[in-house]
DONUGU-392483 format. One line per 10 residues: number of its first residue (from 1); for each residue x, y, z of N, C-alpha, C, O. Coordinates in Angstrom, 1 decimal. Layout:
NUM> X:Y:Z:X:Y:Z:X:Y:Z:X:Y:Z  ...;
! end
This chain:
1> -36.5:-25.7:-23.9:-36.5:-26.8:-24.7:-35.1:-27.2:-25.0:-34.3:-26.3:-24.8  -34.8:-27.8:-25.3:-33.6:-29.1:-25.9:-33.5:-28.9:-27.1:-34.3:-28.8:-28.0  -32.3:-28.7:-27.0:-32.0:-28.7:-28.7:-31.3:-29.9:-28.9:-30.6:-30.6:-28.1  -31.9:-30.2:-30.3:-31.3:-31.5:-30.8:-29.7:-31.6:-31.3:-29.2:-30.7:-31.8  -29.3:-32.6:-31.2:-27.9:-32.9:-32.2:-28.3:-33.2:-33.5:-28.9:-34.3:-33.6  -28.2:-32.3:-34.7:-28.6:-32.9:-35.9:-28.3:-34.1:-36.1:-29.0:-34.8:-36.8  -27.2:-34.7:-35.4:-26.3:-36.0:-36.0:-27.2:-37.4:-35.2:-27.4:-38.4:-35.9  -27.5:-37.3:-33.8:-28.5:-37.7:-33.5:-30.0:-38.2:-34.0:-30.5:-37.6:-34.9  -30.7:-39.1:-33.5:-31.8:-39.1:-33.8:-32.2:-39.9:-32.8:-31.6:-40.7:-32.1  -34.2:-39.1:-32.8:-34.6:-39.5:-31.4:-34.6:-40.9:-30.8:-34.6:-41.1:-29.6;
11> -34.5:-41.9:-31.9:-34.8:-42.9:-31.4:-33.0:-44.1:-30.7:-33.0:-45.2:-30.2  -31.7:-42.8:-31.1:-30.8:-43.6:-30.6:-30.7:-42.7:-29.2:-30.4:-43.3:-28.2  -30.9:-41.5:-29.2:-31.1:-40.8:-28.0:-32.1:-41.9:-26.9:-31.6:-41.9:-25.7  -33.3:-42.9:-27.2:-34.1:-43.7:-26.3:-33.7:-44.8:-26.3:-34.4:-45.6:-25.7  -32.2:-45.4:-27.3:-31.5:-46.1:-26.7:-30.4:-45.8:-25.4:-30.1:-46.6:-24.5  -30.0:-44.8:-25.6:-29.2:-44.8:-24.6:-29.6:-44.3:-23.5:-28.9:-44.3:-22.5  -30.9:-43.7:-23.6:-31.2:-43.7:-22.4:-31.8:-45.4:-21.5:-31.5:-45.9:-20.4  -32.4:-45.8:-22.3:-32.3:-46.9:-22.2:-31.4:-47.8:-21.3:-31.5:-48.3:-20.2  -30.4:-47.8:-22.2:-29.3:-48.6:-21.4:-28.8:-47.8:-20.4:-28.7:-48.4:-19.3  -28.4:-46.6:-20.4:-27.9:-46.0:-19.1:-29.0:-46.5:-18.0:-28.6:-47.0:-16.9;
21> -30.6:-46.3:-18.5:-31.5:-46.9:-17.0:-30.7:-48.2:-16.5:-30.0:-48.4:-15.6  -31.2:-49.0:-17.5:-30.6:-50.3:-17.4:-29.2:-50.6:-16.4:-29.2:-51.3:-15.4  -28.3:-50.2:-16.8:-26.9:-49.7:-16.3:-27.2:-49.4:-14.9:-26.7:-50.2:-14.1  -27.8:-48.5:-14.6:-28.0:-47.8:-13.1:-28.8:-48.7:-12.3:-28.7:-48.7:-11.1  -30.0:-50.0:-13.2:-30.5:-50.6:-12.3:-29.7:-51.9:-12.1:-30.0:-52.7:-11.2  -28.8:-52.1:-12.8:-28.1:-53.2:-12.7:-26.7:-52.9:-11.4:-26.3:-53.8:-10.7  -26.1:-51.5:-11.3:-25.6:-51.2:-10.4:-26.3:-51.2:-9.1:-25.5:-51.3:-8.1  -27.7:-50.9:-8.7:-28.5:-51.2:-7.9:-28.3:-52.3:-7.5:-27.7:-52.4:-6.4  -28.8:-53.6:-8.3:-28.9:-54.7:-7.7:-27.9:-55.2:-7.6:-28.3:-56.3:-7.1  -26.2:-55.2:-7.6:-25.5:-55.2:-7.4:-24.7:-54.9:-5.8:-24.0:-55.5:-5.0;
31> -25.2:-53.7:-5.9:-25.1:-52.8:-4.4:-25.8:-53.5:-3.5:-25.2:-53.9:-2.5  -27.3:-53.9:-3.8:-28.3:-54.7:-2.7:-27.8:-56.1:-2.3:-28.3:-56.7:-1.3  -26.2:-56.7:-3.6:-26.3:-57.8:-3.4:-25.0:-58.0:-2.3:-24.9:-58.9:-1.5  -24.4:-56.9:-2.6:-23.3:-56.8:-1.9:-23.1:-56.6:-0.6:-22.1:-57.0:0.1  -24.6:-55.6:0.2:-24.8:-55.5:1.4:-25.4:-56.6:1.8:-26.2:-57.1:1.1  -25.0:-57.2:3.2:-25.6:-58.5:3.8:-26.9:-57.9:4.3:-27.1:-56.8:4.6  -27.4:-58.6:4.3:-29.2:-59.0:4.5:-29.1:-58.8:6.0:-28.2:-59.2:6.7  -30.2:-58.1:6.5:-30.7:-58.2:7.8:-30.7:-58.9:8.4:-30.6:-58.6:9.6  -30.9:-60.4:7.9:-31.0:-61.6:8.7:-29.0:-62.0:9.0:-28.2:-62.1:9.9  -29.0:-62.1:7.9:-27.5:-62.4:7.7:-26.3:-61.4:9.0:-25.3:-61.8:9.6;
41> -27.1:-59.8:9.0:-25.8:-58.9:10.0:-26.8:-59.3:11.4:-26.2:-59.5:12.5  -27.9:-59.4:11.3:-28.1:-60.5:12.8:-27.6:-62.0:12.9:-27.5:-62.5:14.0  -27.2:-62.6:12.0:-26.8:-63.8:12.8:-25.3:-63.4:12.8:-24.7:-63.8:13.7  -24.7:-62.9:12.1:-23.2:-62.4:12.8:-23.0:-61.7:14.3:-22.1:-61.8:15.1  -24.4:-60.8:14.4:-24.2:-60.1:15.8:-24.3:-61.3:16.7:-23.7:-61.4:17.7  -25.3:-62.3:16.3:-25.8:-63.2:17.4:-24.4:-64.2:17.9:-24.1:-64.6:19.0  -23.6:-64.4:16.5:-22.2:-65.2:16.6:-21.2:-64.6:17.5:-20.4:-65.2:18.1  -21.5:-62.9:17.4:-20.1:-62.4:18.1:-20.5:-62.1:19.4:-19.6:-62.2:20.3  -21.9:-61.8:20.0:-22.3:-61.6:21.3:-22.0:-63.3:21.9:-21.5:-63.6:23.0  -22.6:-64.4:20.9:-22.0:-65.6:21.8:-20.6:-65.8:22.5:-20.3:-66.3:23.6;
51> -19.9:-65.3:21.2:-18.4:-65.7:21.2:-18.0:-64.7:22.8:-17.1:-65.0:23.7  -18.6:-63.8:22.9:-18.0:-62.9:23.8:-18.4:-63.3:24.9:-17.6:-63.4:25.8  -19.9:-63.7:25.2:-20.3:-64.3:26.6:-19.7:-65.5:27.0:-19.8:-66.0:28.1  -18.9:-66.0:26.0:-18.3:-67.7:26.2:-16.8:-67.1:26.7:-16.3:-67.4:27.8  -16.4:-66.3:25.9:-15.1:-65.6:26.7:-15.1:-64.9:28.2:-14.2:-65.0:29.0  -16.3:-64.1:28.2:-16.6:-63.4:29.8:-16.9:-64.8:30.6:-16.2:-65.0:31.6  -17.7:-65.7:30.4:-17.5:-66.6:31.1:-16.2:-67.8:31.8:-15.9:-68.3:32.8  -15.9:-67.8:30.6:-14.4:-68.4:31.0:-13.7:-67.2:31.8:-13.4:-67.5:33.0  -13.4:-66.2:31.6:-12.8:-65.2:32.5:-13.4:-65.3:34.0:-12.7:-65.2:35.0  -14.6:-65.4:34.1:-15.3:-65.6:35.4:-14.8:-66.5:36.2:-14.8:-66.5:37.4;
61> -14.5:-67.6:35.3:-14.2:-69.1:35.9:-13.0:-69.2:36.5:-12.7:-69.9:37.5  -11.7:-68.0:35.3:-10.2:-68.5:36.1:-10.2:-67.4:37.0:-9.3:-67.5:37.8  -10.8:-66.7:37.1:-10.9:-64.9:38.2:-11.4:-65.9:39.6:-10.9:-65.8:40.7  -12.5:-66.6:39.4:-13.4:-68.0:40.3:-11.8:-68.6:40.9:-11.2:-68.3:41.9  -11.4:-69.5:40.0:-10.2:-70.3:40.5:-8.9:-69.6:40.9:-8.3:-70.2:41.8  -8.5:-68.8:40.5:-7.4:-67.7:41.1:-7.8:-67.4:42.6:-6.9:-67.4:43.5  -8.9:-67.1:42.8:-9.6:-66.3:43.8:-9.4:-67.7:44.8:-8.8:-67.5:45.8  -9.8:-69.2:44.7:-10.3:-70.2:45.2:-8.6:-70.7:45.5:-8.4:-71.1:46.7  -7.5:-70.5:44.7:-6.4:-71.3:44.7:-5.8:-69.9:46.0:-5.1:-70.3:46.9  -6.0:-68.7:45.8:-5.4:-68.0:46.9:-5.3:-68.0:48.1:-4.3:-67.8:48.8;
71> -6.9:-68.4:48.7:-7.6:-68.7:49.7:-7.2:-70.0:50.4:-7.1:-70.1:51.6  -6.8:-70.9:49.3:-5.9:-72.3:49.9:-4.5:-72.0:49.9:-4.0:-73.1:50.3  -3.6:-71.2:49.6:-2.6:-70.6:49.9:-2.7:-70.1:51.5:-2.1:-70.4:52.5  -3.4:-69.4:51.3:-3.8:-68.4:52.8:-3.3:-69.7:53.9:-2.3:-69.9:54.6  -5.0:-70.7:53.5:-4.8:-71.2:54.5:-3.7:-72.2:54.8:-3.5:-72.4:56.0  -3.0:-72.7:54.1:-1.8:-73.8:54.2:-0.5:-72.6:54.6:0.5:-73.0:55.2  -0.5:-71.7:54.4:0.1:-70.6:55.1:-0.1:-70.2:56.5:0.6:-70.2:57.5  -1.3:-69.9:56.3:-1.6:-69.9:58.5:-0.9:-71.6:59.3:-0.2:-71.9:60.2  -1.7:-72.4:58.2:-2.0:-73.7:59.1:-0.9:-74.5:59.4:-0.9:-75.4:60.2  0.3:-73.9:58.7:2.3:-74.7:58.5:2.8:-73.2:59.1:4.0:-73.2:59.4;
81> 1.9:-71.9:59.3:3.3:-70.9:59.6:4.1:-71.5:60.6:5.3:-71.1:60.3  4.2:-72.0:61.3:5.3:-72.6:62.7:5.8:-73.5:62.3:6.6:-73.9:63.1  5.8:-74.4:60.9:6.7:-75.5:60.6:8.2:-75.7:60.7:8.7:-76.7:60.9  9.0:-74.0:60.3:10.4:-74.0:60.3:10.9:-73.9:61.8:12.0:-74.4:62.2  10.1:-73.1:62.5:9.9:-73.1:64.3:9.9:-74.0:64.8:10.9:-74.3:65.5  8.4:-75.2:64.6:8.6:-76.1:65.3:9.9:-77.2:65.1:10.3:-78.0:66.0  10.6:-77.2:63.6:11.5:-78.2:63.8:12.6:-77.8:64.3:13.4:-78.6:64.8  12.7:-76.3:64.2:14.2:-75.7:65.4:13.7:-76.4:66.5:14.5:-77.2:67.0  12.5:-76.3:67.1:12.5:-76.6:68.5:12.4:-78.3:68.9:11.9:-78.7:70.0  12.8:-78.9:68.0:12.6:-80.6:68.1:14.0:-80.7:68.9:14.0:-81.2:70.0;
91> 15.0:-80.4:68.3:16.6:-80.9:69.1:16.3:-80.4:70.5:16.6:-81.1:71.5  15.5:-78.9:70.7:15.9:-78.2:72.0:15.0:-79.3:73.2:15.3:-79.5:74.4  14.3:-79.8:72.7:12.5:-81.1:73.2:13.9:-82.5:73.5:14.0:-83.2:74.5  14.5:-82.4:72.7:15.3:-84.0:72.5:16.5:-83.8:73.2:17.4:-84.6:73.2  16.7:-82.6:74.1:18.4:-82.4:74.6:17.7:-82.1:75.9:18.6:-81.9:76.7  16.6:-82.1:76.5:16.5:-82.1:77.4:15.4:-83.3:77.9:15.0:-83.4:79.1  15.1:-83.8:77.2:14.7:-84.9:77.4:16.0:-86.1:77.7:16.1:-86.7:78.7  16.6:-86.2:76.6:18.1:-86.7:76.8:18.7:-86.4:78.7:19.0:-87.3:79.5  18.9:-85.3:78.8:19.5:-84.8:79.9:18.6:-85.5:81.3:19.0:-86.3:82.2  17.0:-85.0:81.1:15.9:-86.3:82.3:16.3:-87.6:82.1:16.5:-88.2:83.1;
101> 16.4:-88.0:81.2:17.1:-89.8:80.8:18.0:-90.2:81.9:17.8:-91.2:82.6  19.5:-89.1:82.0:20.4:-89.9:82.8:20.0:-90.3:84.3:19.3:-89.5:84.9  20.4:-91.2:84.9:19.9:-91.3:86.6:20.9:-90.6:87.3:20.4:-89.8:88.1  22.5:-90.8:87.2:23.6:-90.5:87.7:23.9:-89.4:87.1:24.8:-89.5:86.3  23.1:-87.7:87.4:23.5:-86.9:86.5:24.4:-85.9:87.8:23.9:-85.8:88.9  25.5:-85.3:87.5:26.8:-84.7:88.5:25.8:-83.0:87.8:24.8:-82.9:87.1  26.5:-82.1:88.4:25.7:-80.7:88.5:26.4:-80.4:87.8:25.8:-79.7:86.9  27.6:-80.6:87.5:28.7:-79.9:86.2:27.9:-80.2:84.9:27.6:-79.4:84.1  27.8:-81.7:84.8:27.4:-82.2:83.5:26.0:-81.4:83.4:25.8:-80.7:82.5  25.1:-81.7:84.4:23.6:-81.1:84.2:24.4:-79.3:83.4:24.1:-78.8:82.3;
111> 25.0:-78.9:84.2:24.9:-77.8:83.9:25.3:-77.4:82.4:24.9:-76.5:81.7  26.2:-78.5:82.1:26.6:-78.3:80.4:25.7:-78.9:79.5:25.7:-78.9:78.2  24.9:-79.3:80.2:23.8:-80.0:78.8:22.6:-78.7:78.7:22.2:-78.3:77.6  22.2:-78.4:80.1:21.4:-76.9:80.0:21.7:-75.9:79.0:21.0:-75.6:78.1  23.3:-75.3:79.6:24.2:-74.7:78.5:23.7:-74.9:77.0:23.1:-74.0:76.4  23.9:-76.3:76.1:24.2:-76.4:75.3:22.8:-76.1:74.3:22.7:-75.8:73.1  21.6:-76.5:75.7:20.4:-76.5:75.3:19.9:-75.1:75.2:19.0:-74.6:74.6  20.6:-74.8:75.8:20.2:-73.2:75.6:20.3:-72.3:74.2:19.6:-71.5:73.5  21.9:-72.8:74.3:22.3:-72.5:72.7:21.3:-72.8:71.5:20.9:-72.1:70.6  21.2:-74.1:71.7:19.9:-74.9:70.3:19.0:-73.5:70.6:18.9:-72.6:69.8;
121> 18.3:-73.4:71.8:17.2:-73.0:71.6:17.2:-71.6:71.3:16.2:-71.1:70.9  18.6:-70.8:71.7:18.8:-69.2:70.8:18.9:-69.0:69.8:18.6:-68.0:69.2  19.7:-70.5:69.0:19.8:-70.5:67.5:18.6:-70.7:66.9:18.4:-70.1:65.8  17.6:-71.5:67.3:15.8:-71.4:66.7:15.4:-70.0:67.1:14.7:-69.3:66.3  15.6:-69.6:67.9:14.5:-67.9:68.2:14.9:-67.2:67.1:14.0:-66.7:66.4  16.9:-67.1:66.8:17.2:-66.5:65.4:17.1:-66.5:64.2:17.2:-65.6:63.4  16.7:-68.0:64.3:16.2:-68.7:63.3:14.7:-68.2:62.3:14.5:-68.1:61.1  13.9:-67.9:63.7:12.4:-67.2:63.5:12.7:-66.2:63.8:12.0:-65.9:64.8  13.6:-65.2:63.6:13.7:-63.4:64.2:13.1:-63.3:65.5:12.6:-62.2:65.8  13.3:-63.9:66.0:12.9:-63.6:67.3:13.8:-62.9:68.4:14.8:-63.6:68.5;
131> 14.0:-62.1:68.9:15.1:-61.0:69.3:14.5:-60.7:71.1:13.4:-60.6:71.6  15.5:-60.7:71.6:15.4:-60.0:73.1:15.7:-59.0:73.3:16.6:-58.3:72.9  14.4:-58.8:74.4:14.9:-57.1:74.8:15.4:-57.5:76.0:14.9:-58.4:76.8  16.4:-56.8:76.2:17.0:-56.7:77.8:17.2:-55.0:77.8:18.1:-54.6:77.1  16.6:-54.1:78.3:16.6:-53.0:78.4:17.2:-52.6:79.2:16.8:-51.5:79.5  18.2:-53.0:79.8:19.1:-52.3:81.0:19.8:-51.5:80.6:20.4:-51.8:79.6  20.0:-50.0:81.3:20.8:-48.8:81.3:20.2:-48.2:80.0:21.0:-47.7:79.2  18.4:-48.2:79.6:18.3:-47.5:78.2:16.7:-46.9:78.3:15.7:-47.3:79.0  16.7:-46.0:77.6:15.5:-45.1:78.2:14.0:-46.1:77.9:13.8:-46.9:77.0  13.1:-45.8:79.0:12.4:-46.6:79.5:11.6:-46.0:78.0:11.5:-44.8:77.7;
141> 10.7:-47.7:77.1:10.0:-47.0:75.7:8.8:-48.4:76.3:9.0:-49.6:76.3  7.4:-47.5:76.6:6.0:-48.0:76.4:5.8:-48.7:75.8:5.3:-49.7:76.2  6.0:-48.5:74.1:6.2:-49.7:73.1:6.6:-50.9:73.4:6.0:-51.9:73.1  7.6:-50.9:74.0:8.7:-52.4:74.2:8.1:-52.8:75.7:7.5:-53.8:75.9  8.5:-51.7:76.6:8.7:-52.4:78.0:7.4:-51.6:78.7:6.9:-50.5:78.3  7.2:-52.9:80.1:6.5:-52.1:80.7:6.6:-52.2:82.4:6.7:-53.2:83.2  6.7:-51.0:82.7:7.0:-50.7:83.9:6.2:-51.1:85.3:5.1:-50.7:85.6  6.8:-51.8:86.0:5.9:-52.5:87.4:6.6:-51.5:88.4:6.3:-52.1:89.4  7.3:-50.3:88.7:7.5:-49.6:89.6:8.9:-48.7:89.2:9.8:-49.3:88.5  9.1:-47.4:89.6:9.6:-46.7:89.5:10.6:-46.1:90.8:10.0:-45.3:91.5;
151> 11.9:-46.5:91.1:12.9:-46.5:92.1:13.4:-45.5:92.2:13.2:-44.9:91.1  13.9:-45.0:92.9:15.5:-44.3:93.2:16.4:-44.4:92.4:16.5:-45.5:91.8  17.2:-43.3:92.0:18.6:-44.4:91.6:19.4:-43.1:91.0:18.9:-42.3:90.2  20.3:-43.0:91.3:21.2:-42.2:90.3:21.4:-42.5:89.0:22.1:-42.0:88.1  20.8:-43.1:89.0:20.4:-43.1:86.7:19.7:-41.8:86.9:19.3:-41.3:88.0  19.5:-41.5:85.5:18.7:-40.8:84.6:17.1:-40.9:84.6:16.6:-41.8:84.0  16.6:-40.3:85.2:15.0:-40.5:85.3:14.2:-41.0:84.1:14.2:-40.3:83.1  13.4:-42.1:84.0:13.3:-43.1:83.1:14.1:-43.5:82.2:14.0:-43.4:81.0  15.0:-44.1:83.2:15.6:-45.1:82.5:16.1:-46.8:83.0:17.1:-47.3:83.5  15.4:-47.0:82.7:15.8:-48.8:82.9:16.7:-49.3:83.9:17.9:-49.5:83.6;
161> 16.4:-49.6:85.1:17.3:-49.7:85.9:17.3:-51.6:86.7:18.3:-52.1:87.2  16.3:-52.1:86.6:16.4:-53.6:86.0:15.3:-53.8:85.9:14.2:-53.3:86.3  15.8:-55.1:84.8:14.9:-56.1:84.1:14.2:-57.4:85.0:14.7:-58.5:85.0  13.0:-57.1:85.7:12.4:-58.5:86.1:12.1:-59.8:84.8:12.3:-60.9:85.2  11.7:-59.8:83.7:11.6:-60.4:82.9:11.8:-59.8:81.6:11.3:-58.8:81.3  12.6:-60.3:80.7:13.2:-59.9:79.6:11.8:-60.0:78.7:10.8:-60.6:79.0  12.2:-59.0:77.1:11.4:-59.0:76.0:11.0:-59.6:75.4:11.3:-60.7:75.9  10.2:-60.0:74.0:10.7:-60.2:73.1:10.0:-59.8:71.9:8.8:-59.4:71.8  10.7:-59.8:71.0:10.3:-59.4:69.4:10.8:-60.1:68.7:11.8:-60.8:68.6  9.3:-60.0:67.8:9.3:-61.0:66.7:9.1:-59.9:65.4:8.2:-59.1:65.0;
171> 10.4:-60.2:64.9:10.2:-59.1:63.5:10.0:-58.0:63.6:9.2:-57.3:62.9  10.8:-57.6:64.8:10.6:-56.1:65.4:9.1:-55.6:66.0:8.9:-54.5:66.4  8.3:-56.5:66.0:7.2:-56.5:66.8:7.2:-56.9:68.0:8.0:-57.9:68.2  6.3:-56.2:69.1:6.3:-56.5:70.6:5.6:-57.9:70.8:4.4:-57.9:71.0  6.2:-59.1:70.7:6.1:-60.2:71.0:5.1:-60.5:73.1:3.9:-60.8:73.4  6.6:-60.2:73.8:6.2:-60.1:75.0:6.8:-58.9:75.3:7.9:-58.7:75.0  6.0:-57.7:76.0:7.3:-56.6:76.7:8.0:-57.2:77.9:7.6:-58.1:78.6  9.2:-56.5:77.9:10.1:-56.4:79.4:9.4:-56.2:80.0:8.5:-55.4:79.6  9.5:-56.6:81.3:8.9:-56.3:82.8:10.1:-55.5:83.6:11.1:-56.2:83.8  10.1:-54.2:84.1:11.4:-53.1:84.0:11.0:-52.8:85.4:9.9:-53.1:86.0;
181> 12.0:-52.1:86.0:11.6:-51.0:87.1:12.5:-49.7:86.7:13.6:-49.8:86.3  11.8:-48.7:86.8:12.5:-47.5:86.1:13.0:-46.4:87.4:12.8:-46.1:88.6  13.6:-46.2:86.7:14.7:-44.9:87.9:13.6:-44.0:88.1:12.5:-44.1:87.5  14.0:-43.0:89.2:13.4:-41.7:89.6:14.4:-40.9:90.3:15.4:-41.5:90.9  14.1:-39.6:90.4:14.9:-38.7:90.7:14.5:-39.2:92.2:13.4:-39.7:92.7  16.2:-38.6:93.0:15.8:-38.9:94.4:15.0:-37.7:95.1:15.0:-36.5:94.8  14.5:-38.4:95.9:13.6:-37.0:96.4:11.9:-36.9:96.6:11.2:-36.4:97.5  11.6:-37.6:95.2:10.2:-37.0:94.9:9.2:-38.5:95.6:8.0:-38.6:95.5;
! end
């Protein structure tokens, strides 16, 4: 049992009990009022899953157009690669057309306008990295050149002893190979 406070009496003791209930249910409803409602943390979830499918979609769309803008790069890249080529090769088109033009052409002059056309047209191959192989006096390489018969010769056994048709490379790639004939030991 409980002992009383003399100073006490029962009926302020069922006041404060009183109010303390009171007190505790009033913090209650406070607390309930404070937490959002079921409906209320669903339409927030419903706000933020929209917000996010509106953003994954827009993401889809520029990932869509990045993807669509590269693809027309590609192709305006294949479809102009020869643009800086073909305009090297317009003067070498126009200096020999020039040269067919004259009626009264002397063999000297023909031969200096060939010349000169020649030049235009080494400075465009340079132009496009385009590079010659002449493989004379250099060991005969599969990669580059390829061999139509194997001679005699006091060279060095495969090695390049002439060029029927020269190389070429483009960007250090085998363009066209040399067409070679390669040494062999005498004898065999």
């Amino acid at each position: 049992m409980q002992e009383q406070n003399p100073s006490t009496t029962p009926a302020d003791e069922l006041e404060v009990q009183a109010a303390t209930a009171e007190h505790a249910a009033s913090d209650a409803s406070n607390a309930i009022d404070s937490m959002p409602s079921l409906e209320e943390s669903l339409r927030q979830a419903e706000l933020k899953a929209a917000e996010h499918h509106d953003a994954w979609l827009r993401a889809k769309a520029e990932t869509e157009n990045v993807r669509r803008r590269a693809q027309e790069d590609i192709g305006k890249a294949a479809k102009f690669a020869a643009e800086k080529f073909a305009s090297a090769m317009l003067p070498v088109k126009d200096s020999l057309e020039a040269a067919l033009a004259v009626d009264n052409q002397t063999v000297e002059k023909l031969r200096e306008g060939v010349e000169l056309t020649l030049k235009q047209l080494v400075a465009a191959f340079e132009g496009a990295s385009l590079a010659e192989e002449n493989p004379v006096g250099q060991k005969f390489d599969p990669n580059k050149h390829q061999a139509i018969s194997a001679v005699e010769s006091d060279a060095e056994p495969n090695t390049v002893v002439t060029v029927l048709q020269k190389g070429y490379l483009l960007n250090e790639r085998v363009l066209r190979p040399a067409l070679v004939m390669v040494a062999k030991a005498k004898g065999q």
